[in-house]
KOLZA-387962 format. One record per residue (C-alpha): x, y, z; residue in one letter. Coordinates in steps of 0.5 Angstrom, whole numbers, padded with zeros to 4 digits, always signed. Layout:
N
XYZA/...
REM end
This chain:
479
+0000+0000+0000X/+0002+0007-0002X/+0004+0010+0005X/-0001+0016+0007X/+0001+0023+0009X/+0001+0026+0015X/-0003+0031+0018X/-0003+0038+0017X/-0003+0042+0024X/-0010+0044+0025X/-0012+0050+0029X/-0015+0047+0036X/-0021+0051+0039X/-0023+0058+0037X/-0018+0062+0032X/-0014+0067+0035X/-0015+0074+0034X/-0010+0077+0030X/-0006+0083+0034X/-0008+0089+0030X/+0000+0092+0030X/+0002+0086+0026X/+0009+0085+0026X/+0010+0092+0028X/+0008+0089+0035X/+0013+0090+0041X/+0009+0086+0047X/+0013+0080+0050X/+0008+0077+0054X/+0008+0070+0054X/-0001+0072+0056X/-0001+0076+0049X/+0003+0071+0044X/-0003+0066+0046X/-0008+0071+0045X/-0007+0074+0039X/-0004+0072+0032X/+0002+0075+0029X/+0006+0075+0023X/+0011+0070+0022X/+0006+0065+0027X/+0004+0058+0024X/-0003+0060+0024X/-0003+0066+0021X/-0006+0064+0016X/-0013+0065+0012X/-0019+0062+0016X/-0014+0061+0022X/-0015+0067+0025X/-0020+0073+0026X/-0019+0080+0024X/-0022+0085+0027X/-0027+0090+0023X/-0024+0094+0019X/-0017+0091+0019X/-0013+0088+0014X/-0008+0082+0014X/-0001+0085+0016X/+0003+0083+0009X/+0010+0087+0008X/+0012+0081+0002X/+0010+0076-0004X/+0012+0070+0001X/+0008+0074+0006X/+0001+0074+0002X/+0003+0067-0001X/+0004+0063+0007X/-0003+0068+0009X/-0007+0064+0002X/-0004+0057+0004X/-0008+0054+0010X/-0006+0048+0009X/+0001+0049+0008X/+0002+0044+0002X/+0007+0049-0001X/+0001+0050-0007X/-0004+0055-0008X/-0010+0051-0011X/-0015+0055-0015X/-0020+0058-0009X/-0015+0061-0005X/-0010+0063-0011X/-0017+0068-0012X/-0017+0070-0005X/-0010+0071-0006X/-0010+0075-0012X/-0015+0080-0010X/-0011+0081-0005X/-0005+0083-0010X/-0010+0087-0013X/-0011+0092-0008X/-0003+0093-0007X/-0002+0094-0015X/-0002+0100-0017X/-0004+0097-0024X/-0011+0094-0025X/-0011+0087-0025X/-0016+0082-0029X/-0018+0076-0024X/-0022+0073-0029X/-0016+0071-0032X/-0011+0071-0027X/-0011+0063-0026X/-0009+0062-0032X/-0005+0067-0032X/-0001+0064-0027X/-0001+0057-0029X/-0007+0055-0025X/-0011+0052-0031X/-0005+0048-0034X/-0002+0046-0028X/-0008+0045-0023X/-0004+0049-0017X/+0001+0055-0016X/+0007+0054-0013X/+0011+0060-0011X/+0015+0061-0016X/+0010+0062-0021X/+0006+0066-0016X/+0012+0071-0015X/+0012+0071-0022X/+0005+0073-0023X/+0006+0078-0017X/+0010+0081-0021X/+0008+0081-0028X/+0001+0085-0026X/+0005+0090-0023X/+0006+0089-0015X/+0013+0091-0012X/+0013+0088-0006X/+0020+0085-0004X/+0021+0077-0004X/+0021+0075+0003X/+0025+0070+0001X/+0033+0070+0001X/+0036+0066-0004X/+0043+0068-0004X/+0048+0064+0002X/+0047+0065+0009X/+0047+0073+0010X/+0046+0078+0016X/+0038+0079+0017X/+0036+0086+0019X/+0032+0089+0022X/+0028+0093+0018X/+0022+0097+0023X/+0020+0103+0021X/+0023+0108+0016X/+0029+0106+0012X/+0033+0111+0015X/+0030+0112+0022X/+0029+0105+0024X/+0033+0100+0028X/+0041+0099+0027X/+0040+0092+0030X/+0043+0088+0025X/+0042+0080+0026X/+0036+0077+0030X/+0037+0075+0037X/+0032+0072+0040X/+0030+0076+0047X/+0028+0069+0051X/+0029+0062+0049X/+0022+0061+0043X/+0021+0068+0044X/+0019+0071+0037X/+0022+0077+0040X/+0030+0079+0038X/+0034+0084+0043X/+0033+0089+0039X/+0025+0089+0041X/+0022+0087+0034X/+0019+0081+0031X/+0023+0075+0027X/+0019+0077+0021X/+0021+0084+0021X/+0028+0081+0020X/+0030+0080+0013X/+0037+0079+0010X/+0039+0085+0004X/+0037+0079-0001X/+0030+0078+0001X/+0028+0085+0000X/+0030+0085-0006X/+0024+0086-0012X/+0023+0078-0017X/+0027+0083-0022X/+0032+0085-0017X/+0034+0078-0015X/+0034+0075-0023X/+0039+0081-0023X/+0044+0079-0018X/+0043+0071-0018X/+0049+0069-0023X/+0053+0064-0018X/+0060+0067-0018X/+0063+0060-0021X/+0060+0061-0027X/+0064+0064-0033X/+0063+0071-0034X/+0059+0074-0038X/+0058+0067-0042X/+0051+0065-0043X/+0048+0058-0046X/+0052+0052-0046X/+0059+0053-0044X/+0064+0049-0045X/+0068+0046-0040X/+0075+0045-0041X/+0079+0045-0033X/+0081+0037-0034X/+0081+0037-0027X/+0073+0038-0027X/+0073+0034-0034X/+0076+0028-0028X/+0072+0029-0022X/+0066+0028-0028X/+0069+0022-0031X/+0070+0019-0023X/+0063+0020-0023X/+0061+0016-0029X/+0065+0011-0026X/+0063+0012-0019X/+0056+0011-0020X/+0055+0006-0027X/+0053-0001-0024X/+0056-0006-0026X/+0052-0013-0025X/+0045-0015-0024X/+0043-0008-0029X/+0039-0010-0034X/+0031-0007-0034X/+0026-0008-0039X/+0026-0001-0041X/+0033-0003-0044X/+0029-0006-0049X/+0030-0012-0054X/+0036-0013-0057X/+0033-0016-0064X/+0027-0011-0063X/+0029-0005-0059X/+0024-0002-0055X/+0017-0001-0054X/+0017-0006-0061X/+0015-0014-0060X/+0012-0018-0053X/+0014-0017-0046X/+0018-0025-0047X/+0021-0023-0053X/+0025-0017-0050X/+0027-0022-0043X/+0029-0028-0048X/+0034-0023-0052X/+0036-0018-0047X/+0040-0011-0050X/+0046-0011-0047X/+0048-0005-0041X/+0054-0002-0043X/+0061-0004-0039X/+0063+0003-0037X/+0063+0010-0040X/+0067+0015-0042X/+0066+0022-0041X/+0067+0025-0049X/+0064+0032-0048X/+0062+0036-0042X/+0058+0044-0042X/+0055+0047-0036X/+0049+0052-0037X/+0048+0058-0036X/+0041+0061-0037X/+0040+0065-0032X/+0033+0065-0032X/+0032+0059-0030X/+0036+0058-0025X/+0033+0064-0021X/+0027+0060-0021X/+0030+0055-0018X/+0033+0058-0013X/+0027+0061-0011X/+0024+0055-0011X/+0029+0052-0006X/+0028+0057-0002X/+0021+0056-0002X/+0023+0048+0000X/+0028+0051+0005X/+0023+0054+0009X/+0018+0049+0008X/+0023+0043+0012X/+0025+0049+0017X/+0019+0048+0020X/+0020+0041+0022X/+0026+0036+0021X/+0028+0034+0014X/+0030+0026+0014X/+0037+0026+0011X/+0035+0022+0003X/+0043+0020+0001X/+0043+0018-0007X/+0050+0016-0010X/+0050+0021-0015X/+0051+0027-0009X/+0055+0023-0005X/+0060+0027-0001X/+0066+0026-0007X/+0060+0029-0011X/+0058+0035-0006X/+0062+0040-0008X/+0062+0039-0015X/+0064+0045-0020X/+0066+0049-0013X/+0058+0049-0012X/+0056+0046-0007X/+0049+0042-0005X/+0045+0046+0000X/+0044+0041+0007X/+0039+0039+0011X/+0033+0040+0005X/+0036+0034+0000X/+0039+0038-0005X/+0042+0033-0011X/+0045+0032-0017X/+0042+0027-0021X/+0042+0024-0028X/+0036+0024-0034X/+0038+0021-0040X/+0034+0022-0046X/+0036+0024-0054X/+0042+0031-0055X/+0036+0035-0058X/+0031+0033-0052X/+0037+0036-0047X/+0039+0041-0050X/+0032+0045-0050X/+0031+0042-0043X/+0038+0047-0042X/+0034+0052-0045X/+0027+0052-0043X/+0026+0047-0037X/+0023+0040-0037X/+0017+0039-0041X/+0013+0035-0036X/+0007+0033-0042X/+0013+0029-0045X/+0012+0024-0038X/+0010+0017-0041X/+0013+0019-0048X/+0021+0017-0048X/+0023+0009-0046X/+0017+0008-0041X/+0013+0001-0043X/+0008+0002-0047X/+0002-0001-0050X/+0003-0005-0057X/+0001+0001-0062X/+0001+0008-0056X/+0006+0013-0057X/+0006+0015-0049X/+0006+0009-0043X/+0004+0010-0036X/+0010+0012-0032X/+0011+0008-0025X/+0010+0014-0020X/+0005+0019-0025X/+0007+0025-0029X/+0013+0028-0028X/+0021+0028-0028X/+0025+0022-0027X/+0032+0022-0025X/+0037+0017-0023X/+0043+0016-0019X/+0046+0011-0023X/+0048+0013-0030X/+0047+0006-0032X/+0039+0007-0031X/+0039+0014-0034X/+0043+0010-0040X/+0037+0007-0041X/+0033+0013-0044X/+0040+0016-0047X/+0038+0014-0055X/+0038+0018-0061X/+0046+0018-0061X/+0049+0025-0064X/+0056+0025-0067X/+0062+0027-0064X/+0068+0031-0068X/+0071+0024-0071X/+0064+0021-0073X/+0063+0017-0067X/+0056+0016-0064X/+0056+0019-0057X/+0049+0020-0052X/+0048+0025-0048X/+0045+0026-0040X/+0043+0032-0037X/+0047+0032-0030X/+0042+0036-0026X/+0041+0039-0019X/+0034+0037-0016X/+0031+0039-0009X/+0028+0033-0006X/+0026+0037+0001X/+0022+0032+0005X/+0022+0026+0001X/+0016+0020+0001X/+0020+0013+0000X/+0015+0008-0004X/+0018+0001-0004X/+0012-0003-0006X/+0010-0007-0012X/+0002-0004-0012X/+0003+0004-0014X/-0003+0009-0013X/+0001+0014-0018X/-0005+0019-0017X/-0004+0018-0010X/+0004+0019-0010X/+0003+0026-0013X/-0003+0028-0008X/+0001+0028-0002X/+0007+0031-0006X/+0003+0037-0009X/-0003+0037-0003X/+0001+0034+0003X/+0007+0035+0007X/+0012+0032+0002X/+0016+0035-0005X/+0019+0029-0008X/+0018+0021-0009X/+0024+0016-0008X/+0021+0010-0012X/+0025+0004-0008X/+0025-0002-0012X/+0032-0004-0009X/+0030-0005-0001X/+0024-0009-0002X/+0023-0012-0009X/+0031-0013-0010X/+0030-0010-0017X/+0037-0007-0020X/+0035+0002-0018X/+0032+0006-0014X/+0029+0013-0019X/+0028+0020-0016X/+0021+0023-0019X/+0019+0031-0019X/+0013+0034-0020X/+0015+0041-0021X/+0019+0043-0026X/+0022+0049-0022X/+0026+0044-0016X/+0031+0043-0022X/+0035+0045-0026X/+0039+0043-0032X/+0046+0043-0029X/+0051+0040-0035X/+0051+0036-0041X/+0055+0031-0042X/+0055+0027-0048X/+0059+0019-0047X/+0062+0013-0051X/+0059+0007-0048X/+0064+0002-0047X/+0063-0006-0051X/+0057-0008-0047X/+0057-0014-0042X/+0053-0019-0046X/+0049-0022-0040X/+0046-0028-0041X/+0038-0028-0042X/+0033-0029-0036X/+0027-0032-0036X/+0021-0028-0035X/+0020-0026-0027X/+0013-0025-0024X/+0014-0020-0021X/+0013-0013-0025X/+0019-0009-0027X/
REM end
């Protein structure tokens, strides 16, 4: 059985009342904290709380307002309140703002629910200038930013007057403290996003020459290629190849894996756009797994030889990875320019039905990764020639954010259920486990928005002379 979703913290008894000098409040008395909400409290939120009369929600940023409309905590507005949401964007804008299309305008009507990111980025196409609210550079001082920029407080760091206290030292809330970087408007931090390890001024896909980056690659080429008992049926035929004869055909005349890879080629991408939406949406998921604690999901590809690859290193305790997807050079290179496609699920090697041009994927729609390079291998097809004429594959070497991770290791899947809990519950990504239990060869990483990724290398390989496994008969249980 898929495992449920745990439930979300619901308010006990009758709402709190929300304290009508919001973040600017300075009472430290444990009595007025219990009575009263504030900005920054877990139940400040729409239909959690009781405005007085006349008084509007205490909203300074996009995070602000998105937190406020998402009750449920699930990291996704949904279409009711994404609406509520917006008609408060629309009061704050100083342009007229289209409600009747604002959903679609957002994403909402494609993608069944608004993350963050889009939200921020529907705010800030419909005029709305309020900073972030979410810093997405490294760890930075937080100001405190109460009253007027230059008559305010000069306290510098948040230092919490009592232990659990909301209070700094300085007298003022949590909330108020906000690094340089979470003030900044969305079209300020697309500015100055650039990781400092790119090449400057490069954009698009940039060629790595450094040999000792071209073999820490190669070390992971070989780290994570697995060697035995490595063959699925997504490998295909060898007579037929794939997707084109029965299920006992492709078991009785297995292709053969790959011994090994060797690195041809390798680029880093640069697209500036994209990655300021994934930063945002790592963010997002670092303050989602702030509130409680995020169980540590190692993966071969991230191990820590891996961890600070391209002097980048992978953010802690939020399950940030590097994984590979495999799929035909074209396919990767759009995926560098635009993002992941999460129509084309079901399109590439997944099984599929005599005659259908898209399968069923195992966990639902969405993007699949590997640890492994001998999985991601599997879906590597089309090959493209190198400079002497040799057919080379490509794989994209991707940085994913897999926060708080659901573990599915049985045989009977509910993909509809998987993807509920992910985008309705407390989780952000699927581990499908087929190792642990089933003892089957790989374990695969599915990510449900294409905003938790970003298209971080391409790589194009040479596949070593194949192992030549000897064909098994056909199993019982499903691959």
């Amino acid at each position: 059985m898929t495992p449920s979703a745990p439930s979300r913290p619901k308010s006990a008894g009758r709402l709190r009342t929300a304290c009508r000098y919001g973040a600017q409040c300075y009472q430290a008395s444990a009595d007025h904290s219990t009575k009263f909400a504030h900005p920054g409290d877990q139940d400040f939120r729409n239909g959690m709380v009781e405005l007085e009369q006349g008084l509007q929600p205490d909203l300074r940023t996009i995070w602000d307002i998105f937190v406020y409309f998402d009750p449920k905590e699930s990291g996704h507005l949904f279409k009711e309140d994404f609406l509520q949401a917006a008609r408060e964007v629309a009061a704050m804008s100083p342009e007229v703002v289209d409600i009747g299309v604002a959903w679609a305008e957002a994403g909402g009507a494609d993608q069944g629910h608004v993350s963050f990111v889009r939200f921020a980025n529907w705010c800030a196409c419909v005029g709305l200038r309020l900073p972030v609210g979410l810093d997405t550079s490294s760890p930075a001082s937080r100001s405190c930013r109460f009253g007027p920029e230059d008559a305010g407080c000069n306290c510098e760091e948040f230092v919490a007057s009592s232990p659990e206290s909301a209070l700094c030292k300085c007298g003022h809330r949590r909330c108020l403290h906000r690094s340089d970087s979470s003030q900044q408007t969305l079209q300020m931090q697309l500015l100055s996003s650039r990781p400092v390890h790119w090449k400057p001024s490069g954009i698009g896909l940039i060629e790595v020459t450094e040999a000792d980056m071209l073999s820490k690659l190669q070390f992971l080429l070989d780290a994570t290629h697995r060697e035995n008992d490595n063959w699925t049926r997504d490998r295909g035929c060898a007579i037929h190849g794939i997707n084109a004869c029965e299920t006992k055909c492709v078991y009785a005349h297995r292709a053969p894996v790959p011994a090994g890879y060797r690195l041809v080629g390798a680029w880093r991408n640069q697209n500036p756009a994209l990655w300021a939406r994934y930063s945002l949406m790592r963010a997002t998921i670092q303050q989602e797994c702030a509130k409680t604690s995020c169980t540590a999901c190692a993966v071969e590809s991230s191990a820590r030889s891996f961890d600070e690859l391209d002097t980048s290193r992978l953010t802690t305790g939020i399950n940030e990875w590097r994984l590979f997807h495999g799929t035909s050079d074209k396919l990767c290179r759009e995926i560098c320019d635009t993002n992941f496609n999460l129509g084309m699920a079901g399109t590439g090697a997944t099984w599929k039905a005599a005659g259908c041009t898209k399968g069923n994927p195992l966990y639902g729609a969405g993007v699949y990764l590997a640890e492994r390079i001998t999985k991601a291998d599997e879906y590597a097809r089309q090959p493209s020639k190198s400079s002497d004429g040799t057919d080379v594959f490509s794989v994209l070497l991707c940085r994913a954010v897999g926060g708080s991770v659901l573990v599915c290791a049985e045989n009977e899947i509910d993909s509809e259920s998987l993807r509920r809990q992910v985008l309705e519950g407390p989780y952000h990504s699927v581990l499908g486990d087929r190792v642990v239990k089933l003892r089957k060869p790989y374990r695969e990483v599915v990510i449900y928005d294409r905003d938790q990724l970003y298209p971080e290398f391409l790589l194009t390989l040479l596949a070593s002379s194949a192992t030549g496994e000897a064909p098994g008969e056909l199993p019982d249980r499903k691959e």
